[in-house]
MDAnalysis code that builds the backbone (N, CA, C; Angstrom):
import MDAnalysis as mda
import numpy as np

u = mda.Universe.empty(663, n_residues=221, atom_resindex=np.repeat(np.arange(221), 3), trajectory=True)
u.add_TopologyAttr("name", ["N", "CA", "C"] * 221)
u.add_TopologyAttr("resid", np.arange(1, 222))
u.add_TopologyAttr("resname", ["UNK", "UNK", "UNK", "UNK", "UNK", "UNK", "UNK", "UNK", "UNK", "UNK", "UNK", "UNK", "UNK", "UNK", "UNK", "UNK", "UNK", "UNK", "UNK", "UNK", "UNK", "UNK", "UNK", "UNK", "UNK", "UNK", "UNK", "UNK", "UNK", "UNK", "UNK", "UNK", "UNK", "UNK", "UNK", "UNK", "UNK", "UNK", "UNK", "UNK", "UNK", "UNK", "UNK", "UNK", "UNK", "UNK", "UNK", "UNK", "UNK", "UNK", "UNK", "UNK", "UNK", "UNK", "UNK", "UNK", "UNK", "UNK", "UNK", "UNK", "UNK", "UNK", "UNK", "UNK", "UNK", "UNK", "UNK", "UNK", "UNK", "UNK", "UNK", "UNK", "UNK", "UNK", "UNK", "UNK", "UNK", "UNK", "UNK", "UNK", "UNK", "UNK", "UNK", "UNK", "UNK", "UNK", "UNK", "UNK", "UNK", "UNK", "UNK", "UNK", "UNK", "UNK", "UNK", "UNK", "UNK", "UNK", "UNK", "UNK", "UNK", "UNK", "UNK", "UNK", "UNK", "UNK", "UNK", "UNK", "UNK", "UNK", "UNK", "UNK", "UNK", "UNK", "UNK", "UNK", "UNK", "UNK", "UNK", "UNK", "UNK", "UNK", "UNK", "UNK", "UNK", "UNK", "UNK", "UNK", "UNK", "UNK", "UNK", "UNK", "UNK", "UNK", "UNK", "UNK", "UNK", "UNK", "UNK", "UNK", "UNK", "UNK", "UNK", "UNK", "UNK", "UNK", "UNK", "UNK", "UNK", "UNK", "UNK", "UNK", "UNK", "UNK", "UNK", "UNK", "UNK", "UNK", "UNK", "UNK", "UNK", "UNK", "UNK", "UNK", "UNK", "UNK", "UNK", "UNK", "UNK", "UNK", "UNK", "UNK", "UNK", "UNK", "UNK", "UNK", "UNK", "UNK", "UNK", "UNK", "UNK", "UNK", "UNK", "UNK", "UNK", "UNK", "UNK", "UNK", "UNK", "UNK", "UNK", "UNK", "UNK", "UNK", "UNK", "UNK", "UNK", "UNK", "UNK", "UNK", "UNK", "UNK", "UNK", "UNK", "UNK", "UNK", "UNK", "UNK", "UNK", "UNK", "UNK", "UNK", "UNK", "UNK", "UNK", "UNK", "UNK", "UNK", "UNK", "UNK", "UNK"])
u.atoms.positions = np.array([
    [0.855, -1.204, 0.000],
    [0.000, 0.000, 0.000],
    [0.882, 1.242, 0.000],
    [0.566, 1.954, -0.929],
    [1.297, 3.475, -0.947],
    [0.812, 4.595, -0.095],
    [1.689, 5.406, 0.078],
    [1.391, 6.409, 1.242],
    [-0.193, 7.427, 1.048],
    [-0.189, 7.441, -0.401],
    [-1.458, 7.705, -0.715],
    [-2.806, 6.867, -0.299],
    [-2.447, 6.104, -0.639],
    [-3.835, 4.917, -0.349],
    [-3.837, 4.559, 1.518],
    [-2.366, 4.934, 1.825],
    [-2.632, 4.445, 3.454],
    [-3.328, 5.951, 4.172],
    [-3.349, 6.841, 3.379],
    [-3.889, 8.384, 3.910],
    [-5.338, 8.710, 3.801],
    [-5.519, 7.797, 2.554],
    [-6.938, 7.857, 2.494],
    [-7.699, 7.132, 2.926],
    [-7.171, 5.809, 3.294],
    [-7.947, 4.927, 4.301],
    [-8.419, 5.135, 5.713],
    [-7.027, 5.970, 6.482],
    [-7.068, 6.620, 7.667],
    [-8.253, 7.654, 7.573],
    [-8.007, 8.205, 6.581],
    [-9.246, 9.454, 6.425],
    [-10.734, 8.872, 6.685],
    [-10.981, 8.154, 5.683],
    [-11.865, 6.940, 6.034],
    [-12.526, 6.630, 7.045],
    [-11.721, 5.952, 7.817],
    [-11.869, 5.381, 8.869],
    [-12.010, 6.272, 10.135],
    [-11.171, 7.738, 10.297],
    [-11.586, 8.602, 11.388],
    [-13.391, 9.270, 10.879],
    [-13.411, 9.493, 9.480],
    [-14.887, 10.498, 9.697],
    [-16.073, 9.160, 9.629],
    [-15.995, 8.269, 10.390],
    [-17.134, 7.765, 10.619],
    [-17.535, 8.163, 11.956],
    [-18.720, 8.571, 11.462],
    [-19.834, 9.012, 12.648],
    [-20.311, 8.062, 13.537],
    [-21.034, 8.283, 14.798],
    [-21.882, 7.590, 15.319],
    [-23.214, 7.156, 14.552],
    [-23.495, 8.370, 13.749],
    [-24.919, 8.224, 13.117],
    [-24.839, 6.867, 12.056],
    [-23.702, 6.741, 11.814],
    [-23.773, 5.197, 10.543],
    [-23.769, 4.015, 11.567],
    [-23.805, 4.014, 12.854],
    [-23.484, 2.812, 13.827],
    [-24.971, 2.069, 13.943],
    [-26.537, 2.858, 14.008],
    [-26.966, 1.609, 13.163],
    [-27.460, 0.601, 12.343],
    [-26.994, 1.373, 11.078],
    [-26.789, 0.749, 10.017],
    [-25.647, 0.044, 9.955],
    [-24.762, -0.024, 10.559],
    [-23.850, -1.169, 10.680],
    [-24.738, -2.400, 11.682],
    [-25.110, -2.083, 12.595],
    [-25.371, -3.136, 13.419],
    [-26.431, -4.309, 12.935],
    [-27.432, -3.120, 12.188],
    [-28.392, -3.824, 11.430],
    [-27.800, -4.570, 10.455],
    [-27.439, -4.245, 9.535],
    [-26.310, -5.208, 8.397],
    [-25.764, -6.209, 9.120],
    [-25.219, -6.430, 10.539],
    [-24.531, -7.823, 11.092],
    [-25.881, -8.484, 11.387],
    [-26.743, -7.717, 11.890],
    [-27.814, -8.380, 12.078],
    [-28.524, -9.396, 11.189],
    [-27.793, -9.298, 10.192],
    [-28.542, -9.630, 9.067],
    [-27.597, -10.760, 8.254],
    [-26.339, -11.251, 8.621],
    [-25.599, -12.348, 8.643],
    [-24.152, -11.590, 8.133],
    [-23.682, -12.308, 7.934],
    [-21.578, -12.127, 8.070],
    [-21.586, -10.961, 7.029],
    [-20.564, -10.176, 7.445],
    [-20.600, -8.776, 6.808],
    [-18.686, -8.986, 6.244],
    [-18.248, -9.063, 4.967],
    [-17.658, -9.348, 4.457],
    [-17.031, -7.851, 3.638],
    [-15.233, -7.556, 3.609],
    [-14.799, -6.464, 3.384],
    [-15.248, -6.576, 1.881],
    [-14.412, -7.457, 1.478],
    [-14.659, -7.775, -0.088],
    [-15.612, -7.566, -0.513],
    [-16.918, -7.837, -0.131],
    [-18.498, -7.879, -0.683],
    [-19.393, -6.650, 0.082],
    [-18.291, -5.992, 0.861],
    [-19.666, -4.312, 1.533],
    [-18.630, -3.652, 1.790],
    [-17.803, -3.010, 1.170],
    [-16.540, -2.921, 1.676],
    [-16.905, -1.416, 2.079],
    [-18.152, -0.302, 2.013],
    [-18.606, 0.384, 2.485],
    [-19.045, 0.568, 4.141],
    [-19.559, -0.876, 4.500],
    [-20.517, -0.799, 5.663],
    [-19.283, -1.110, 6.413],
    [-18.298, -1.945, 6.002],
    [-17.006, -2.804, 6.447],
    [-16.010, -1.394, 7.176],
    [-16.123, -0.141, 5.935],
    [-15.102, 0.564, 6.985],
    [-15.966, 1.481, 7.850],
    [-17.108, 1.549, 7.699],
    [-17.905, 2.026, 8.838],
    [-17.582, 1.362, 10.147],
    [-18.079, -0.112, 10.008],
    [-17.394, -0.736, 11.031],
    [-16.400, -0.818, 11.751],
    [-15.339, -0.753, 10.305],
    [-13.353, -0.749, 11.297],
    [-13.837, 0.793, 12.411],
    [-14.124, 2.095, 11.594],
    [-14.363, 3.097, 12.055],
    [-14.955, 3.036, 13.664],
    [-15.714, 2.163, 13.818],
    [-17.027, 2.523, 14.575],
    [-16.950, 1.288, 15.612],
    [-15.732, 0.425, 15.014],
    [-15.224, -0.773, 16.401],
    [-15.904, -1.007, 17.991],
    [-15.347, -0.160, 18.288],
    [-15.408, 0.122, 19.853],
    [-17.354, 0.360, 20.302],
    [-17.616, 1.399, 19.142],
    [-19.036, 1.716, 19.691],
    [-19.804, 0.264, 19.273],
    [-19.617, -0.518, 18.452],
    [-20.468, -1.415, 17.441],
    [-20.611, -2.763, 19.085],
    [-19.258, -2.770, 19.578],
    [-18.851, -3.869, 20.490],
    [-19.864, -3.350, 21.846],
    [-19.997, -2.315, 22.251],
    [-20.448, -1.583, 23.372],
    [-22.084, -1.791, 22.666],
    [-22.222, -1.553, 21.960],
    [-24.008, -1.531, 21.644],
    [-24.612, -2.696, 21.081],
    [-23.817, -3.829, 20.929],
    [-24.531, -5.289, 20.544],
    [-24.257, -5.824, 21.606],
    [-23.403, -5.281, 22.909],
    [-22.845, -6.231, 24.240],
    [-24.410, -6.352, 25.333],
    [-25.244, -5.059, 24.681],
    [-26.376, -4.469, 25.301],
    [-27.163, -5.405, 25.528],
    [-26.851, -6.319, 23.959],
    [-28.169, -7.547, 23.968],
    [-27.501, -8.658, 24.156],
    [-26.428, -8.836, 24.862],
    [-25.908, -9.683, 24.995],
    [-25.413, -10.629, 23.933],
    [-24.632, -9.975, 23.073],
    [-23.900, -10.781, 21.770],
    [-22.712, -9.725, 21.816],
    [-22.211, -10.561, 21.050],
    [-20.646, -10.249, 20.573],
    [-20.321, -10.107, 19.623],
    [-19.172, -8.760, 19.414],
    [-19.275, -9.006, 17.963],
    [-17.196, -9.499, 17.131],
    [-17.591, -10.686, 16.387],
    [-16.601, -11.816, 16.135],
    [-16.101, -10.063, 15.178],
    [-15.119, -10.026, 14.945],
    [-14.554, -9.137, 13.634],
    [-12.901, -9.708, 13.014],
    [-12.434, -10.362, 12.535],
    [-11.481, -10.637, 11.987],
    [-10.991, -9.619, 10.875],
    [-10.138, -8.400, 10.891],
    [-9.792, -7.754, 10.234],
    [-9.197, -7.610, 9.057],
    [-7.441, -8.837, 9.670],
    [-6.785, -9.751, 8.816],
    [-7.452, -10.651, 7.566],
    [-8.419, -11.378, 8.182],
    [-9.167, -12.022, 6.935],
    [-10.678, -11.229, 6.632],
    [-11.004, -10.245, 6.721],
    [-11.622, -9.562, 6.098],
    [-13.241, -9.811, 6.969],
    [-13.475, -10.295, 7.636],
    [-15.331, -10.834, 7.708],
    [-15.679, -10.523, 9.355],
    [-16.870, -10.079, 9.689],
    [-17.231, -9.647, 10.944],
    [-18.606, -10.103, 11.347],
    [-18.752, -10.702, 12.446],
    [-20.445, -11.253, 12.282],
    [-20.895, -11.025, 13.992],
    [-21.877, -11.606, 14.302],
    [-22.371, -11.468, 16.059],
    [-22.655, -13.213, 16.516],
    [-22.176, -12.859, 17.848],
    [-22.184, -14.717, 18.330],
    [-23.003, -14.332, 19.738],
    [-23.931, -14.831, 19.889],
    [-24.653, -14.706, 21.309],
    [-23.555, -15.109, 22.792],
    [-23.411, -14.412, 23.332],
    [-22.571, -14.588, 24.500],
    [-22.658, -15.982, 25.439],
    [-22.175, -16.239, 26.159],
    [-22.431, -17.500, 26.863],
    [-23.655, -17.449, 27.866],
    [-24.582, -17.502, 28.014],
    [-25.820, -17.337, 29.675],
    [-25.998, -18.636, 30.024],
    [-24.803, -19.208, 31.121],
    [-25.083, -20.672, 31.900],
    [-26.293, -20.643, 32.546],
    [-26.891, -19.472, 32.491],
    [-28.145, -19.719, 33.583],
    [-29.647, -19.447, 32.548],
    [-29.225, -19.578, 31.133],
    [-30.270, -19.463, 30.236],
    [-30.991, -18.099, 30.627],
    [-30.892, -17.148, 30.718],
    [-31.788, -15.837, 31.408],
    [-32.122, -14.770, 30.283],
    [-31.079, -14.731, 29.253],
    [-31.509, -13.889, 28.451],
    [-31.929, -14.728, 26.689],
    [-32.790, -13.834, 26.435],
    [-33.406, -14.551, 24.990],
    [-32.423, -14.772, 23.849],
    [-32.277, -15.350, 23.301],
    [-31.494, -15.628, 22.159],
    [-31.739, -14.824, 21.068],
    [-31.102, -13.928, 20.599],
    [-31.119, -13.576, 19.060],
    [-30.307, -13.880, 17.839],
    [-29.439, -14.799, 18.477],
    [-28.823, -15.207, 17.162],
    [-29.357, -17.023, 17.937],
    [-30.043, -17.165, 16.404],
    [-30.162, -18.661, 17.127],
    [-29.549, -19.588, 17.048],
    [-29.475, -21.094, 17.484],
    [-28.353, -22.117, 17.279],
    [-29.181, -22.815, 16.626],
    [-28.562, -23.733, 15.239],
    [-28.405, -24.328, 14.819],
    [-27.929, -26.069, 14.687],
    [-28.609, -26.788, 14.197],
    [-28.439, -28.177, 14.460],
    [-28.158, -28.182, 13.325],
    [-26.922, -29.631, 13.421],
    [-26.191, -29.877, 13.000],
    [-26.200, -31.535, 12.462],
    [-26.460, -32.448, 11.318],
    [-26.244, -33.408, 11.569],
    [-24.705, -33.630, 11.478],
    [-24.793, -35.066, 12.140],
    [-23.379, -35.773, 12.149],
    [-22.500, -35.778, 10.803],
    [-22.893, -35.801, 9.525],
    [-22.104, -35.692, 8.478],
    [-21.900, -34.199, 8.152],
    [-22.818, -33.358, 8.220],
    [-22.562, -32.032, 7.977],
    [-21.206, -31.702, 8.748],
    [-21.118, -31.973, 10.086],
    [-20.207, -31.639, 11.688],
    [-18.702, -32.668, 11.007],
    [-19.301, -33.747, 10.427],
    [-17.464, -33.947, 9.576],
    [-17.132, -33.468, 8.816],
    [-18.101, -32.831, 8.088],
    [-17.521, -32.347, 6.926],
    [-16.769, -30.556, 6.891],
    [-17.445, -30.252, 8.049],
    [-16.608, -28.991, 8.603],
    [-15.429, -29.040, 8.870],
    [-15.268, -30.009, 9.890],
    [-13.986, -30.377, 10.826],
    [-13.317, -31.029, 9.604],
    [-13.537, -31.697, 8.457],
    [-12.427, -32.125, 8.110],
    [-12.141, -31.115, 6.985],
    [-12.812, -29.818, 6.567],
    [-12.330, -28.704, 6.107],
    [-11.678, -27.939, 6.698],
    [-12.442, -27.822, 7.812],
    [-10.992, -27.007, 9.183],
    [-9.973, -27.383, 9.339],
    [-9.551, -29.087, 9.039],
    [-8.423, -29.620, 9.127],
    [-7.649, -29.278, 7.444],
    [-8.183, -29.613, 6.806],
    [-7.679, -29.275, 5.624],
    [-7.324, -27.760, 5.492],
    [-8.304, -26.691, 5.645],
    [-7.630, -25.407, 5.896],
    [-6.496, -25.183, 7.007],
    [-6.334, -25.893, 7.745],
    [-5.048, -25.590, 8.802],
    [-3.683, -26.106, 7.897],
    [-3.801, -27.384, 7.511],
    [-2.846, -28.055, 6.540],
    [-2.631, -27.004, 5.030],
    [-3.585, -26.371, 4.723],
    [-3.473, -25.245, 3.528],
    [-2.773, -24.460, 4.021],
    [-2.615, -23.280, 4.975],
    [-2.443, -22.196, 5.822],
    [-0.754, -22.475, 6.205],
    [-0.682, -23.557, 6.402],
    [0.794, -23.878, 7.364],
    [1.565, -24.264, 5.643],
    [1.157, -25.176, 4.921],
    [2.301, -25.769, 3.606],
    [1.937, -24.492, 2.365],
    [0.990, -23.573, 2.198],
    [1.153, -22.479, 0.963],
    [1.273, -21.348, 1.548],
    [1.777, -20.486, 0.455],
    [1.955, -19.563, 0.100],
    [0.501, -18.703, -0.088],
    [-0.559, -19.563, -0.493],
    [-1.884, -18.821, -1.006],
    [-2.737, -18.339, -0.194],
    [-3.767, -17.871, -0.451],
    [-4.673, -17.148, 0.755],
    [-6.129, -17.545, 0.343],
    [-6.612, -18.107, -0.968],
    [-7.385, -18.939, -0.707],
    [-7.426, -20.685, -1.299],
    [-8.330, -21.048, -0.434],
    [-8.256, -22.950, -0.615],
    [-9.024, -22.558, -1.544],
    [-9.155, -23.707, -2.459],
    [-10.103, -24.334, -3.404],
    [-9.650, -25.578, -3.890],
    [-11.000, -26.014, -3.592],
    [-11.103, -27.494, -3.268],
    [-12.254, -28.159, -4.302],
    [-12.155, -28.693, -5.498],
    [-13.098, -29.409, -5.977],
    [-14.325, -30.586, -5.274],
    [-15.614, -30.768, -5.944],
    [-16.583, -31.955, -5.323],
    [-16.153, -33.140, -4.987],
    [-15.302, -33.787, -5.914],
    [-14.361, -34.910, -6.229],
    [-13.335, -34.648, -4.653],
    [-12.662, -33.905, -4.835],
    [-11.656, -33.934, -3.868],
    [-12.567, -33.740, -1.975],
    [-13.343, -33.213, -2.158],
    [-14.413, -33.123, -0.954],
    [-14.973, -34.310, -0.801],
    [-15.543, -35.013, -1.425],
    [-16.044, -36.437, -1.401],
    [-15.337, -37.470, -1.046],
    [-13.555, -37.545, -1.750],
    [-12.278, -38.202, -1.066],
    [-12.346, -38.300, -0.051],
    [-12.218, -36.593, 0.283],
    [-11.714, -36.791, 1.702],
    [-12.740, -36.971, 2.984],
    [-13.865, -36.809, 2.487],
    [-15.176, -37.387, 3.169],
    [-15.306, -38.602, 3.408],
    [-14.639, -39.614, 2.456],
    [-15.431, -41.410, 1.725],
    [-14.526, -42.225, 3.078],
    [-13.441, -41.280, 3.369],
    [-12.562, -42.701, 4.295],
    [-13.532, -42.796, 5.965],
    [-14.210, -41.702, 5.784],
    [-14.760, -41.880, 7.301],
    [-16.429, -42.444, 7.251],
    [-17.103, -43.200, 5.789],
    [-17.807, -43.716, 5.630],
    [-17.946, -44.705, 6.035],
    [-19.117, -45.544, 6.380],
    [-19.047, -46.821, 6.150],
    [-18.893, -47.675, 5.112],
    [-18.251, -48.819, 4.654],
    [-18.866, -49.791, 3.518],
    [-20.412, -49.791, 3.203],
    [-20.478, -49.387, 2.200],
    [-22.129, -49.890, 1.818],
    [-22.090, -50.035, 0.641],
    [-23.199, -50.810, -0.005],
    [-23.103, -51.667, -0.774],
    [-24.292, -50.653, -2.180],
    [-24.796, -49.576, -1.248],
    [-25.286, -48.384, -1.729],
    [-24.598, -47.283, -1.947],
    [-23.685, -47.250, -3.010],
    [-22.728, -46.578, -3.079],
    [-23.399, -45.212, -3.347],
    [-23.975, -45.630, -4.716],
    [-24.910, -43.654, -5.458],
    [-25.747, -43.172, -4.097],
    [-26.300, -44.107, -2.986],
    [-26.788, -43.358, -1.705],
    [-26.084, -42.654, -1.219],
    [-24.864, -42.825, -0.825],
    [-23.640, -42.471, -0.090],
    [-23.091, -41.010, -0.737],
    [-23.013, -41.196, -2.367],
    [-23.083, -40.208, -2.878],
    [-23.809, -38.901, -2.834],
    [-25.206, -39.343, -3.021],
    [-26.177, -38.280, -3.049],
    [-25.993, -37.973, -1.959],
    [-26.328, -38.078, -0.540],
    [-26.062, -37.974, 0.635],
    [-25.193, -36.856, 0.927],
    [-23.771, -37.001, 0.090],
    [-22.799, -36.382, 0.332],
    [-22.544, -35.275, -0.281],
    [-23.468, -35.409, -1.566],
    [-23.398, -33.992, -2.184],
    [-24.781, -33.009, -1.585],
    [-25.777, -33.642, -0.784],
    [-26.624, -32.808, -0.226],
    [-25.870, -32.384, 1.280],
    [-24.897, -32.901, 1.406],
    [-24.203, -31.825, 2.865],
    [-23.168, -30.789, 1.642],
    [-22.734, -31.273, 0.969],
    [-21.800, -29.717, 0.677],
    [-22.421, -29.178, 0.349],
    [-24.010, -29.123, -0.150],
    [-24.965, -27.951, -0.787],
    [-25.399, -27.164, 0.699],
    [-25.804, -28.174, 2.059],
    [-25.498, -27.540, 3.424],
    [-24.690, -26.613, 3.706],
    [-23.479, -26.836, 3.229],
    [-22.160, -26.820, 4.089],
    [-22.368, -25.008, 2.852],
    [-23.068, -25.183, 1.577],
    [-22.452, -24.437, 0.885],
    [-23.827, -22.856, 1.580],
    [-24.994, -23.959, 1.876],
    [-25.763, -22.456, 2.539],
    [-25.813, -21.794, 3.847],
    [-24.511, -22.402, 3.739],
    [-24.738, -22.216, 5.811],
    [-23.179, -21.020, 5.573],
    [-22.781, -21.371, 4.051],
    [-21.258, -19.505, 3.818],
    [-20.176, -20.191, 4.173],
    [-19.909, -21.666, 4.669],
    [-18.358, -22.392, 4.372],
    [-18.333, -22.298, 3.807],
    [-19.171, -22.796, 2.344],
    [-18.150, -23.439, 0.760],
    [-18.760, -22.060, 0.218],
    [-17.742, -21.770, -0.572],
    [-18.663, -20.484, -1.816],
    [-18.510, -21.492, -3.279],
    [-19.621, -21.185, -4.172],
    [-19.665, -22.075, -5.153],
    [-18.395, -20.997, -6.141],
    [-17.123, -21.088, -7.074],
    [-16.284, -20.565, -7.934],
    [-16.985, -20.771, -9.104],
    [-17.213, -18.645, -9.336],
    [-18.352, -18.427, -10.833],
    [-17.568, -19.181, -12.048],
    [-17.936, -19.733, -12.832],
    [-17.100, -20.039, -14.224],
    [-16.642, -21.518, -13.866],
    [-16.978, -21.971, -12.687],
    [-16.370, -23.185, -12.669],
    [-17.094, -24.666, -12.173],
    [-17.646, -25.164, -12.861],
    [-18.760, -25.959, -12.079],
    [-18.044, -26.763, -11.329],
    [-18.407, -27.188, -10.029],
    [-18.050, -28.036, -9.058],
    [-16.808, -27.904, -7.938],
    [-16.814, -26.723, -8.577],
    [-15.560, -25.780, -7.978],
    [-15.728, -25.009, -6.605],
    [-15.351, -25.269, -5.495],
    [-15.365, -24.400, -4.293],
    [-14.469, -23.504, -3.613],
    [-14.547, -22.856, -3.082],
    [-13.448, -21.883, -2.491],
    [-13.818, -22.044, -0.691],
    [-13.025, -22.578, 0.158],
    [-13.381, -22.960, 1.620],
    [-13.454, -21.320, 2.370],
    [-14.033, -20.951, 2.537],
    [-14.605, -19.677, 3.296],
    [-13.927, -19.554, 4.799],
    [-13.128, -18.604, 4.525],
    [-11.807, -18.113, 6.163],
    [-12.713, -17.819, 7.610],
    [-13.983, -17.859, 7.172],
    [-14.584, -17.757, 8.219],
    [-14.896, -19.072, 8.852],
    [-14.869, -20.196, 8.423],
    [-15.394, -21.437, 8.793],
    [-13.777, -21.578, 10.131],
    [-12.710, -20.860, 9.696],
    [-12.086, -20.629, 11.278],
    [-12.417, -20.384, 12.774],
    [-13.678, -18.994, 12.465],
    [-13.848, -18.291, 13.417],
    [-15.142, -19.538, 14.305],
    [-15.904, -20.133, 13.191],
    [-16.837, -21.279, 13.590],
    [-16.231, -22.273, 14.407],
    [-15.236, -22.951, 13.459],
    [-14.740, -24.400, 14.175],
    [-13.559, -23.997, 15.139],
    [-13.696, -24.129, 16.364],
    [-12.048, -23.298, 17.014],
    [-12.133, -24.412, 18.010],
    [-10.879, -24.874, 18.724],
    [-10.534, -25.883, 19.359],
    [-11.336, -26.360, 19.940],
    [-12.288, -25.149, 20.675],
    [-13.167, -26.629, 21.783],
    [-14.274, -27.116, 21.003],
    [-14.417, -26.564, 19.493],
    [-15.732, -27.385, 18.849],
    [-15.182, -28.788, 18.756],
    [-13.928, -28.588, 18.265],
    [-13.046, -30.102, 17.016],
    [-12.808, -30.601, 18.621],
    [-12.772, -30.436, 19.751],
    [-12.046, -31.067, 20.525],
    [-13.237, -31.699, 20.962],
    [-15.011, -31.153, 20.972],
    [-16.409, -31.984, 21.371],
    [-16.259, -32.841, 20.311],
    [-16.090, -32.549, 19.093],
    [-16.553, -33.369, 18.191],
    [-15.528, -34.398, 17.866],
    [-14.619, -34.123, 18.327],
    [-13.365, -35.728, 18.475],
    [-14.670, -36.701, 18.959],
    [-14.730, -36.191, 20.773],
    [-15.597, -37.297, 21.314],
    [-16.798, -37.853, 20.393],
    [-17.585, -37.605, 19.721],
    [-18.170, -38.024, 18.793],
    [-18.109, -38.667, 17.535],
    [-16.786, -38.184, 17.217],
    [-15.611, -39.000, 15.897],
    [-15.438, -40.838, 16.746],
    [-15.047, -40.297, 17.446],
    [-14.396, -41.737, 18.538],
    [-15.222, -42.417, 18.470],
    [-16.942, -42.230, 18.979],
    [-18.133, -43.132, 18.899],
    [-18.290, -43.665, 17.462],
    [-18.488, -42.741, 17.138],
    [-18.556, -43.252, 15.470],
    [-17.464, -44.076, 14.657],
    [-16.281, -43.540, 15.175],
    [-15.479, -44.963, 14.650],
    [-15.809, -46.144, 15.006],
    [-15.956, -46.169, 16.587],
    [-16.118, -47.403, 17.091],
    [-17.085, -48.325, 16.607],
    [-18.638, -47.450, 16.467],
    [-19.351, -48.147, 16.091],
    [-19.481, -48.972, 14.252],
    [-18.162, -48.289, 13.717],
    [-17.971, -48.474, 12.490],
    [-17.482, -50.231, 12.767],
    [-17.332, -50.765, 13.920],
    [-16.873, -52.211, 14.129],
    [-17.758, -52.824, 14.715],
    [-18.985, -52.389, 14.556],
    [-19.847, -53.149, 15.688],
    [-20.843, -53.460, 14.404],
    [-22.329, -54.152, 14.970],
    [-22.771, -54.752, 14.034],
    [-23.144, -53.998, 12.388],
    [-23.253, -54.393, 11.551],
    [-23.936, -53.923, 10.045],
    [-24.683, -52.855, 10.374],
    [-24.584, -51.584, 9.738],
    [-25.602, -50.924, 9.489],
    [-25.520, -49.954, 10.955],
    [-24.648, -50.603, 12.118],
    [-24.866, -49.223, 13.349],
    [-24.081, -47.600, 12.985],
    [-23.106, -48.153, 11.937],
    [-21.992, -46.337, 11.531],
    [-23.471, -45.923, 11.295],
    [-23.942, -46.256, 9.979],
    [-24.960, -45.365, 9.278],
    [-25.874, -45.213, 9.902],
    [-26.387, -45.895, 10.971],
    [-27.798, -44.966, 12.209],
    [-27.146, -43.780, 12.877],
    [-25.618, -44.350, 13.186],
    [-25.215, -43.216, 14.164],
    [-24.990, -41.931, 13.306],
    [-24.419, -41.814, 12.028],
    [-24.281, -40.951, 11.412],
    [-25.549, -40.274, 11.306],
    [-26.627, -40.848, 10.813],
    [-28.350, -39.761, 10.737],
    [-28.572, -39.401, 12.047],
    [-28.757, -39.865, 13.083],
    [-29.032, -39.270, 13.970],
    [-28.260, -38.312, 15.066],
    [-26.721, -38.429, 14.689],
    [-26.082, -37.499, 15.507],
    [-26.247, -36.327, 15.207],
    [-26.513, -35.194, 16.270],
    [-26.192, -33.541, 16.399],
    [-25.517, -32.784, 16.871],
    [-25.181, -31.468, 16.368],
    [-24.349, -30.825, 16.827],
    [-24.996, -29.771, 16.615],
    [-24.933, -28.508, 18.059],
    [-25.290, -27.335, 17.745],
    [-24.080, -25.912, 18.224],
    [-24.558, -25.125, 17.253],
    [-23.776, -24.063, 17.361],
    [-24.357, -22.672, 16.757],
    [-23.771, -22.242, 16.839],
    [-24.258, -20.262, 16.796],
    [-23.147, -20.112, 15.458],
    [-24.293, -20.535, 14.367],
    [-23.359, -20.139, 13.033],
    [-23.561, -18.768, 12.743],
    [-22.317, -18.513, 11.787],
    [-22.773, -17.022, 11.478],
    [-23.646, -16.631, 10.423],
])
């Protein structure tokens, strides 16, 4: 960035008012607020940080902002004693959707640490690979299939996968699916990996009950 462009950003970023704060809030309100794709409301926000955090803390949410990777959203705070109402709601999760995160989170950590690049993209084919080893044998293979392409169409409306324009079958893994999966999710959902292996040795047909009926919930963005 040149001294020009770093002068005008600063500029930017000091004349935001209070009066745009809420129309920012409303826009998070309204799901993940992305530099690249509002890059208007985005420096309102950088601008307006501090007040945005102080006036969504009101209703008891938080607000996630990752600067570095560009995307900012609201996560309902923790209430062990259930007391205040939920406005961002949680979400259920089946058991294949919840692998297929975690083993993109794993794959984006393995991207992040061996390239140079800043975004993954990951073909259907190569998503399905790395999906098929934690399947069961079945003898219904095109089930297994379909199955699997109706979680990445999940995975793709829930703002992990973005579909790549011009490219059919083509995905780009979304930097926010970081701020989602963070150690103590992958570290619940081990314990649930573990069951499910296990039961991958027990009689015919128990992986694939346990797989439909397992859940997982969380406060997506």
């Amino acid at each position: 960035m040149n001294p020009t462009e770093a002068m005008d950003n600063t500029e930017t970023t000091e004349s935001r008012t209070p009066e745009e704060l809420p129309g920012v809030v409303t826009r998070l309100f309204r799901g993940v607020l992305y530099a690249e794709s509002d890059q208007k409301v985005w420096q309102s926000l950088i601008g307006l940080e501090s007040q945005a955090r102080d006036y969504v803390a009101v209703l008891g949410l938080d607000l996630i902002l990752d600067e570095s990777e560009g995307y900012a959203f609201l996560r309902s705070r923790e209430d062990p004693d259930g007391t205040l109402p939920r406005l961002i709601p949680r979400r259920r999760l089946t058991f294949d959707v919840s692998l297929l995160l975690a083993l993109l989170r794993g794959r984006m950590l393995e991207f992040d640490t061996n390239s140079s690049e800043l975004r993954l993209i990951m073909t259907e084919q190569e998503i399905m690979d790395m999906v098929a080893v934690f399947l069961p044998e079945s003898s219904n293979q095109a089930r297994i299939l379909d199955r699997l392409g109706s979680n990445i169409k999940k995975v793709v409306e829930l703002g992990f996968l973005r579909r790549m324009s011009g490219q059919p079958g083509t995905y780009e893994v979304a930097r926010i699916l970081k701020a989602y999966v963070d150690a103590q999710w992958l570290e619940e959902f081990d314990a649930r990996l573990a069951d499910y292996r296990a039961s991958l040795e027990g009689p015919p047909g128990t992986a694939s009950n346990t797989a439909e009926s397992e859940t997982t919930e969380g406060d997506l963005p």
